[in-house]
C-alpha positions in Angstrom: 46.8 -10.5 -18.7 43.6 -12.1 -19.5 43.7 -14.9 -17.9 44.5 -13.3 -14.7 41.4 -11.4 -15.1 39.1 -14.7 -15.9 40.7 -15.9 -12.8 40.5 -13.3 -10.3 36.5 -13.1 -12.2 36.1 -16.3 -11.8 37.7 -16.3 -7.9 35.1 -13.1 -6.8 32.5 -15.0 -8.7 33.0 -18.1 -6.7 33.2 -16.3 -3.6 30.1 -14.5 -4.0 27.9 -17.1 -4.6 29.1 -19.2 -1.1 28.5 -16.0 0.7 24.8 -16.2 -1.1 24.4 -19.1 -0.4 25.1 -18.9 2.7 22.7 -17.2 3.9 19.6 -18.3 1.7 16.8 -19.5 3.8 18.8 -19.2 6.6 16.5 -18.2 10.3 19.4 -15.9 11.6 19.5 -14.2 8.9 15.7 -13.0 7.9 14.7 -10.7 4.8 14.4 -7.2 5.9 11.1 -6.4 4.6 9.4 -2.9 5.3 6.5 -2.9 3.5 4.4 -3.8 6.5 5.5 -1.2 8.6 5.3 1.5 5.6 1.7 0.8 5.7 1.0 0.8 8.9 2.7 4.2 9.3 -0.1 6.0 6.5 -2.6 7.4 6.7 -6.1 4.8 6.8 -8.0 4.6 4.0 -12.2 4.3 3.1 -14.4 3.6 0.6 -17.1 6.3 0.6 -19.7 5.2 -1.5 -22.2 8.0 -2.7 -25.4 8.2 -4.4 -25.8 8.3 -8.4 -25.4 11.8 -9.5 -23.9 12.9 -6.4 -20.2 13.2 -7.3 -19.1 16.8 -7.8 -21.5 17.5 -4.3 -19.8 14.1 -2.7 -15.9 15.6 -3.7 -17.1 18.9 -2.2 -17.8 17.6 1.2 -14.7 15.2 1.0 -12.7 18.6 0.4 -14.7 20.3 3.4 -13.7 17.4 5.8 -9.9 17.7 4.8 -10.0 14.5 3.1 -7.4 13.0 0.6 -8.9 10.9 -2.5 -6.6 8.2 -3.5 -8.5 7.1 -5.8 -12.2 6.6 -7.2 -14.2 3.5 -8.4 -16.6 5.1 -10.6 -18.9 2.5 -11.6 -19.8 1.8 -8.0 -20.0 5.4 -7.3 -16.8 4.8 -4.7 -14.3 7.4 -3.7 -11.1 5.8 -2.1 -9.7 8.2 1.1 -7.0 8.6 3.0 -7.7 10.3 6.6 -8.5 10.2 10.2 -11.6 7.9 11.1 -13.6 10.8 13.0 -13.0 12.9 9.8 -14.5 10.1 7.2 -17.6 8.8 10.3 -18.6 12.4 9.9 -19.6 11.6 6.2 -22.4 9.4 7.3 -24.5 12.1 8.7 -24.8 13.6 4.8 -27.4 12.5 2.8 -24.8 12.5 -0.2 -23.2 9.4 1.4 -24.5 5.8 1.2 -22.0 4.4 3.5 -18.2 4.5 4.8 -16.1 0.9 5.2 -12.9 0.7 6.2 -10.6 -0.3 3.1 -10.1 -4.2 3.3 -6.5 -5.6 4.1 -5.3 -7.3 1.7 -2.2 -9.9 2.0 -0.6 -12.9 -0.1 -1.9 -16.4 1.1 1.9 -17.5 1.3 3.0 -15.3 4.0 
């Protein structure tokens, strides 16, 4: 009984690794990889960069222009947001803001 099991293990083993193989590296068969379209379906973000001692006023008006922070960089006085670019262009009129950029791309070299 065991060594119809190390067979048949050994058989589906066997098998599995030529279908694997198969189609490693192969053009017809490409990865399926999402992750590109996932981001390009969110939301874009900015870097709104606001004066020294300006936070709590600079998160106010972020919350009065319907804006989502991601995240913040706080020793360059940067708030990461997601939102609509006619929401975040708004910001620049404030005197609380320094300046609004686009959140860089970032990619691997290899791809």
């Amino acid at each position: 009984m065991k060594k119809q099991t190390y067979i048949c293990l050994a058989i589906v083993g066997a098998l599995g690794a030529a279908v694997m193989s198969s189609h490693a590296d192969n053009s017809a068969f490409p990865p399926i990889d999402e992750r590109e379209q996932a981001a390009a379906d969110q939301m874009p973000r900015f870097f709104v960069k606001y004066f020294p001692g300006k936070e709590q006023q600079a998160l106010s008006l972020l919350r009065s222009h319907q804006l989502e922070v991601v995240d913040s960089l706080e020793g360059q006085q940067v708030f990461i947001v997601s939102g609509l670019k006619e929401q975040v262009e708004k910001l620049t009129q404030s005197e609380l803001i320094d300046y609004v950029e686009p959140e860089p791309a970032r990619r691997l070299l290899s791809q």
